[in-house]
C-alpha positions in Angstrom: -5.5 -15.5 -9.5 -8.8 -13.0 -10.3 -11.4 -13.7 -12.5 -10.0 -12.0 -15.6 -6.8 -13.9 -17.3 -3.5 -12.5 -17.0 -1.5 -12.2 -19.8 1.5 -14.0 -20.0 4.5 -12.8 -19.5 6.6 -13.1 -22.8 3.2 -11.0 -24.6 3.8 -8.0 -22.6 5.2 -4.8 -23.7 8.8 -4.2 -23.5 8.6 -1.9 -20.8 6.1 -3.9 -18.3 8.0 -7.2 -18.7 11.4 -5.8 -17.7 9.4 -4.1 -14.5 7.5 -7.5 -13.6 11.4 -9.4 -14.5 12.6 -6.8 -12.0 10.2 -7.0 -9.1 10.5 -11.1 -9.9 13.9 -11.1 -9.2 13.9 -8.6 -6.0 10.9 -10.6 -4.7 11.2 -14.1 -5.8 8.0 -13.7 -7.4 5.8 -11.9 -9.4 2.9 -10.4 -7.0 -0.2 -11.0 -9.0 -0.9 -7.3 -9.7 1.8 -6.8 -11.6 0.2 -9.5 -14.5 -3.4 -8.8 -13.6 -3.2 -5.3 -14.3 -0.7 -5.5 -17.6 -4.3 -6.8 -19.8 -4.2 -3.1 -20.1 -0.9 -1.6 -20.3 -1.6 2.4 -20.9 -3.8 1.9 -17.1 -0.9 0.0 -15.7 1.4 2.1 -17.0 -0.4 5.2 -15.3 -0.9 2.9 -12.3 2.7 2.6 -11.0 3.6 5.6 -12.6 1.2 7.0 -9.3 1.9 4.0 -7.0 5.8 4.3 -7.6 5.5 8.3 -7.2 3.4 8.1 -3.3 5.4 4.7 -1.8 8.6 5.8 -3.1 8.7 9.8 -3.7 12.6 9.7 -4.2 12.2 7.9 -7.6 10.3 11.6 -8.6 12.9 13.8 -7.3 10.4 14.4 -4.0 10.8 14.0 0.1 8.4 12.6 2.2 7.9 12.8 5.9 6.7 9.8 6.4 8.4 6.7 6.4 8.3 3.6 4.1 6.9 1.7 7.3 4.3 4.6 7.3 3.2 4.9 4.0 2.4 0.6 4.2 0.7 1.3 7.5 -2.0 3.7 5.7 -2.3 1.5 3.1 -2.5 -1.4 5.5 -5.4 0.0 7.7 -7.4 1.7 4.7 -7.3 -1.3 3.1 -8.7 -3.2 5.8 -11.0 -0.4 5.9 -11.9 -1.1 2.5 -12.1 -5.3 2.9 -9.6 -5.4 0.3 -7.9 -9.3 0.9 -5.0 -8.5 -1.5 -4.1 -5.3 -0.2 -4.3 -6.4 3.7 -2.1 -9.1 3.0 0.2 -7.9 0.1 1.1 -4.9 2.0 0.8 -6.2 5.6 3.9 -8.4 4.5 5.8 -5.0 3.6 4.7 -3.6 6.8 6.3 -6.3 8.8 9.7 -6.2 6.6 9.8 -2.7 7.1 8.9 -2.4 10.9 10.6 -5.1 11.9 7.8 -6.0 13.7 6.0 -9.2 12.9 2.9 -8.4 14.8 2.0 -4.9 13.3 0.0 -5.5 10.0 -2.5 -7.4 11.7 -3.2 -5.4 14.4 -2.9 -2.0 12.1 -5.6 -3.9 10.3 -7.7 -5.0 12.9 -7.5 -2.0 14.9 -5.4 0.5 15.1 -5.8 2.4 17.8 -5.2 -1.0 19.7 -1.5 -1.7 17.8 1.6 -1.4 18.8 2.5 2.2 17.3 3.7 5.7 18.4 0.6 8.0 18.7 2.2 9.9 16.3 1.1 7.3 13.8 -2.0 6.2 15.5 -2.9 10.0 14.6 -1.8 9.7 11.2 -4.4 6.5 10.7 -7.1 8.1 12.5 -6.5 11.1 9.4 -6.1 8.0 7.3 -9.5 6.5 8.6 -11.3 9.4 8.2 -9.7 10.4 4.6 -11.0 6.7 3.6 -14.6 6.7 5.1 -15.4 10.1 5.3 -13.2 12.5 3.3 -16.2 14.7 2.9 -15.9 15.9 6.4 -12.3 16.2 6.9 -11.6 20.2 8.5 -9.4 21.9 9.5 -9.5 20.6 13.0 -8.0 17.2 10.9 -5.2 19.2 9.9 -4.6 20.6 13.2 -4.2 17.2 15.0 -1.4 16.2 12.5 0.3 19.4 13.1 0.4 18.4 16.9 2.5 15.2 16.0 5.0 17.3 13.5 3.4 16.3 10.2 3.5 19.2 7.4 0.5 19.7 5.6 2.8 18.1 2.4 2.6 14.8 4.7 -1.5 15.2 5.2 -1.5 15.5 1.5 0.6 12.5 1.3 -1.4 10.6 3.5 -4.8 11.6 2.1 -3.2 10.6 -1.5 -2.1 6.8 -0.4 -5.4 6.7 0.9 -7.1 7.7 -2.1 -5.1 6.0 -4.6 -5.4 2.4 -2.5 -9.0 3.5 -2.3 -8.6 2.5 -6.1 -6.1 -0.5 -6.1 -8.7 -1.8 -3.5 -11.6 -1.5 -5.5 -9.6 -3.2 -8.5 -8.2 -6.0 -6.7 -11.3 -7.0 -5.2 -14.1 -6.7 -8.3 -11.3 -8.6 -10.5 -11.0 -11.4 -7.6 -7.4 -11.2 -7.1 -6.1 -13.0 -4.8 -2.6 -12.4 -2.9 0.5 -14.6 -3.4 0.8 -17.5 -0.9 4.7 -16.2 -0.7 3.1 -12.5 1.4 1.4 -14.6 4.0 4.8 -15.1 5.7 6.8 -12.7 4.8 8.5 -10.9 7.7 6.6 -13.0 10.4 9.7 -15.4 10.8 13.4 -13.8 11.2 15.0 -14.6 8.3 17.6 -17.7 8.7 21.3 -16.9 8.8 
């Protein structure tokens, strides 16, 4: 799973172990984060205190304009960005479950101005991009061109936030060596049988 052990299960905290027993049963699975970041609880602890507060904003009392399909698009095409295996393919698989569309992670992560998306997104990736690669020369023009496709500047905050916080979940996943779950590879590629 990465190159440092993760703990088991039954030696986690309270707290973390009836999250990961949560996710388990939602998913089927535990996604490998969940134990290789619990070595150090206080980090994960402040880790999806953050993750849960940008991908799902309603848990902290807070609106979003951008959808759960968005949100997993930026992380999605930043993480590509970034060469980050687990993240492409971890949250490529939410992409597709949330889209509906079991074509969209890979080309959001290939290239997205290419993929099958409304320009309002491609717009939102291309601020995404440029948060990711070059956030040192993002302007007001930046702003501007979300502003033509309805975003507030709340949602470029949002946007520039996933992208920064992945920017971090990126670098973690790939020094430690984790690797996704064979279960994401597949997930929402095939309609699910009735």
């Amino acid at each position: 799973m990465s190159r440092y052990p993760a703990p088991d299960i039954n030696d986690l905290p309270e707290d973390i172990k009836a999250r990961v027993l949560e996710v388990q049963e939602k998913a089927g699975f535990v996604p490998n984060v969940f134990l290789a970041l619990a070595r150090r609880p206080a980090e994960w602890r402040a880790f999806f205190a953050y993750h849960d507060a940008l991908m799902t904003p309603e848990t902290v009392g807070r609106t979003s304009g951008l959808t759960k399909g968005e949100r997993e698009m930026i992380v999605t095409a930043t993480s590509a960005a970034n060469q980050c295996l687990y993240c492409v393919v971890a949250h490529g698989a939410i992409l597709r479950i949330y889209e509906k569309k079991p074509l969209v992670a890979d080309q959001v992560a290939i290239n997205h101005r290419k993929a099958d998306i409304s320009p309002r997104q491609r717009a939102m990736l291309d601020f995404a991009m440029k948060v990711c690669q070059q956030s040192h020369a993002i302007e007001d023009a930046d702003i501007d061109a979300l502003h033509a496709h309805g975003f507030t500047d709340e949602d470029a905050w949002d946007i520039a936030a996933i992208t920064a916080f992945f920017g971090l979940s990126n670098r973690m996943a790939s020094f430690s060596g984790m690797m996704p779950n064979p279960e994401f590879y597949l997930m929402g590629r095939q309609p699910k049988p009735r």
